[in-house]
C-alpha positions in Angstrom: 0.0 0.0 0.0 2.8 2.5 1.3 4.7 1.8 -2.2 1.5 2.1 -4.3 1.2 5.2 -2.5 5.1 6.4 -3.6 4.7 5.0 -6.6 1.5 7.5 -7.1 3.7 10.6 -5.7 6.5 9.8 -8.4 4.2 9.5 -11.2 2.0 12.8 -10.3 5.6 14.8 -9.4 7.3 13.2 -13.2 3.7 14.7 -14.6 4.1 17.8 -12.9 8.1 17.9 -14.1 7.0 17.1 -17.6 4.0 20.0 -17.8 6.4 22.7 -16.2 8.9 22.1 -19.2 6.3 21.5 -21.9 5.0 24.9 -20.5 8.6 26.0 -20.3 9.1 24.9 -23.5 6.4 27.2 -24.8 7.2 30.1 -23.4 10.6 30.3 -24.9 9.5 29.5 -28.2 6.8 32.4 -27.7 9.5 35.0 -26.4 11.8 33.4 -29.3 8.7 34.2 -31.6 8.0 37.7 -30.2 11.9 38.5 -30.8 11.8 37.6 -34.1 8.6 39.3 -34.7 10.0 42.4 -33.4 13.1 42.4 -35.5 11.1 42.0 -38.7 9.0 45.0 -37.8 12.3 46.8 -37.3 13.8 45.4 -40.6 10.1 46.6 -42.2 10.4 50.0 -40.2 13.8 50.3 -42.2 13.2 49.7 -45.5 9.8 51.9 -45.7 12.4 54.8 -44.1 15.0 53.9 -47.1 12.7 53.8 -49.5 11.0 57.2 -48.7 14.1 58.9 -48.4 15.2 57.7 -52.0 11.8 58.9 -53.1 12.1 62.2 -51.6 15.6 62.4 -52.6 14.1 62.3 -56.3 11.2 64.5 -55.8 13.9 67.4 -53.9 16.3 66.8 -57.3 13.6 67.5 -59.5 12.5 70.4 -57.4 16.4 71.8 -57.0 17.2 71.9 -60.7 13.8 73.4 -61.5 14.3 76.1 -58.7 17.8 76.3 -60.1 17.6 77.3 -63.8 15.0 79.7 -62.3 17.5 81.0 -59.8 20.9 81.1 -61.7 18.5 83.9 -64.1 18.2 85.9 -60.5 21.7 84.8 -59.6 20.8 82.5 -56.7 21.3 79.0 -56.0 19.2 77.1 -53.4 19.3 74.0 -52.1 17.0 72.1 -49.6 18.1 71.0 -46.5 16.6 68.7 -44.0 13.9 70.6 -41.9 14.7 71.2 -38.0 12.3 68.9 -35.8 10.4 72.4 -34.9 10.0 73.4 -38.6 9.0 69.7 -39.5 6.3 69.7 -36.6 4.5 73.0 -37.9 3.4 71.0 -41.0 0.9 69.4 -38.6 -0.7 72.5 -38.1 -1.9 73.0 -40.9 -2.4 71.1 -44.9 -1.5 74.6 -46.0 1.8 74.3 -43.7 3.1 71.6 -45.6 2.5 72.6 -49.2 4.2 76.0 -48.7 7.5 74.1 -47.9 9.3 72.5 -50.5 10.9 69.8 -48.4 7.7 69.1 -46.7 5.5 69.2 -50.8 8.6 66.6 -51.2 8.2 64.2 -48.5 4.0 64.9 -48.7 4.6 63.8 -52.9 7.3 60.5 -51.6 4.1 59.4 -49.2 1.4 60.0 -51.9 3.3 57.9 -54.6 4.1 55.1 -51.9 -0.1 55.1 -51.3 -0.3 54.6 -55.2 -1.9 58.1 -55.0 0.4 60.9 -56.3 -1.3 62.0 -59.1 -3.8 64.0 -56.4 -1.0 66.5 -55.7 0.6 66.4 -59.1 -3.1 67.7 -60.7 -2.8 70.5 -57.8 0.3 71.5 -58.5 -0.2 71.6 -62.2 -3.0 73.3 -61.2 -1.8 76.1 -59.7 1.4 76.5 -62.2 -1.7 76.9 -64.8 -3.4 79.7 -62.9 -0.1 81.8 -62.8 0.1 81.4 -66.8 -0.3 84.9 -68.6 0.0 84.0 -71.9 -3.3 83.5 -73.5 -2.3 81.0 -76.1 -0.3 79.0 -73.0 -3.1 78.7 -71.2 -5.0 77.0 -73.8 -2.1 74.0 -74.7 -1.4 73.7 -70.7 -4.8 73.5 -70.2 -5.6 70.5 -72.3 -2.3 69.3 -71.6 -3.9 69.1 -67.9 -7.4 68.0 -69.4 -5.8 65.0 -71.4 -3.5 64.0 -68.0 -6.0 64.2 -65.4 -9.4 64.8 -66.6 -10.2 62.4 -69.6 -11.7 59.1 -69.6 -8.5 56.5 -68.6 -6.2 59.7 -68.7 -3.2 58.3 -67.5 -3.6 60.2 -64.3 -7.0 60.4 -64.2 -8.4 61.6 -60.9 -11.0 61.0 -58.9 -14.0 63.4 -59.6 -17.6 63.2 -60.5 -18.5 63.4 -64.1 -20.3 66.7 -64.0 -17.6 68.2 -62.9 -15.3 66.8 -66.0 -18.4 67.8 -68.0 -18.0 71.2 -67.4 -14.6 71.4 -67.8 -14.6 70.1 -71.0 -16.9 72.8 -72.1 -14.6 75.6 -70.4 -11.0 74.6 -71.8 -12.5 75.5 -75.5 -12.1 79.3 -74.3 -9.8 78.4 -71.2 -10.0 80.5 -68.4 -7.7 80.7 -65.1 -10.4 79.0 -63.4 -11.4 76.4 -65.6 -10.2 73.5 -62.9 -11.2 75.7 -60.0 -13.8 72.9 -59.0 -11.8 70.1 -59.3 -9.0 71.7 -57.8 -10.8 72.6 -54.5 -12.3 68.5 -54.5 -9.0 67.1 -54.9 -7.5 69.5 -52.6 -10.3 68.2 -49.8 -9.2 64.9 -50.3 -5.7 65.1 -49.9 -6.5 67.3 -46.6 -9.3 65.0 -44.7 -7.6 61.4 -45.9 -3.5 61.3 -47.1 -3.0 64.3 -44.5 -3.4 62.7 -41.7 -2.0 59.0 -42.7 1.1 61.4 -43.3 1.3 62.9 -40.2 0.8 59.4 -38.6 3.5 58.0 -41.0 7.0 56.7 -40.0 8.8 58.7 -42.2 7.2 62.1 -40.6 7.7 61.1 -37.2 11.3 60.8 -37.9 11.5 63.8 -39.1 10.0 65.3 -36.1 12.3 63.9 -33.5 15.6 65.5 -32.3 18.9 64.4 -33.2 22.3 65.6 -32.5 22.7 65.7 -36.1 23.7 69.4 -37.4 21.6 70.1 -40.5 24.4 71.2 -42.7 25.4 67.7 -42.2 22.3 65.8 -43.2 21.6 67.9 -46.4 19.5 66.2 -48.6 
């Protein structure tokens, strides 16, 4: 009796021993799991960073020679250096914020085309080189050069507005006006404001630019 007894005790204590390492067991392989999770996340982190900054290291190029030919006529160079985290954080203040400075229409263009969505700030930005235009005969070509971009039936850009609205403009580019894409302007514009303005400011890639490093700008440049 007293050995069936022992015998009991061993086999309940070598169940016991067993579960505790089975669990054991499990939770190494579930902080080994977490671990590795983490570290891909950081790896992902990465290369979305990488890749933004080689798209806005295209988008500040294009801008910089543009600007430049302009400039070298007026006998100035510029060049666009990395915002300060106080300048960067005043983008979030306002949409308006961001589009006036050319690092941050840059970076705002780099998260657009990574959302498959770029051609939203290209038709405002064409936009409002077109309402600048003097020239009455440019302002015709660049305004069916916008129409036949962004308007028009699989336009290779086309954008996302109703069909009254591309209707109308239609009708108005055959005597184009500087408010011909007023309308369409101001819808696109209220898109990018209440839906890719706010994933921005919640993006990686913003939030890096916000924090402080010991990093002088000269240094960083572009």
């Amino acid at each position: 009796s007293r050995s069936r007894s022992c015998s009991r005790r061993r086999g309940a204590m070598q169940s016991a021993l067993i579960l505790a390492l089975q669990h054991g067991g499990r939770m190494e392989r579930g902080r080994r799991r977490s671990e590795a999770e983490e570290a891909d996340k950081g790896r992902m982190k990465r290369t979305i960073i990488k890749d933004w900054k080689a798209r806005l290291s295209y988008f500040l190029q294009n801008s910089s020679n543009s600007n430049n030919r302009k400039a070298k006529k007026a006998g100035k160079q510029r060049n666009y250096f990395r915002p300060s985290p106080e300048e960067a954080q005043l983008w979030s203040e306002a949409f308006d914020e961001l589009l006036a400075n050319k690092y941050g229409l840059a970076a705002f263009r780099a998260f657009l085309k990574s959302e498959f969505c770029e051609e939203n700030i290209e038709f405002w930005l064409a936009c409002e080189d077109f309402k600048k235009t003097k020239s009455p005969q440019k302002l015709t070509s660049k305004a069916k050069k916008i129409y036949n971009d962004f308007i028009e039936k699989e336009a290779p850009k086309e954008i996302n507005i109703d069909f009254q609205t591309k209707n109308l403009i239609a009708q108005n580019i055959q005597e184009a006006t500087h408010t011909c894409f007023s309308a369409a302007q101001k819808r696109v514009y209220s898109l990018m404001e209440n839906n890719s303005y706010p994933r921005f400011l919640e993006s990686e890639f913003y939030q890096e630019l916000c924090k402080k490093t010991p990093i002088s700008r000269a240094a960083q440049g572009t």
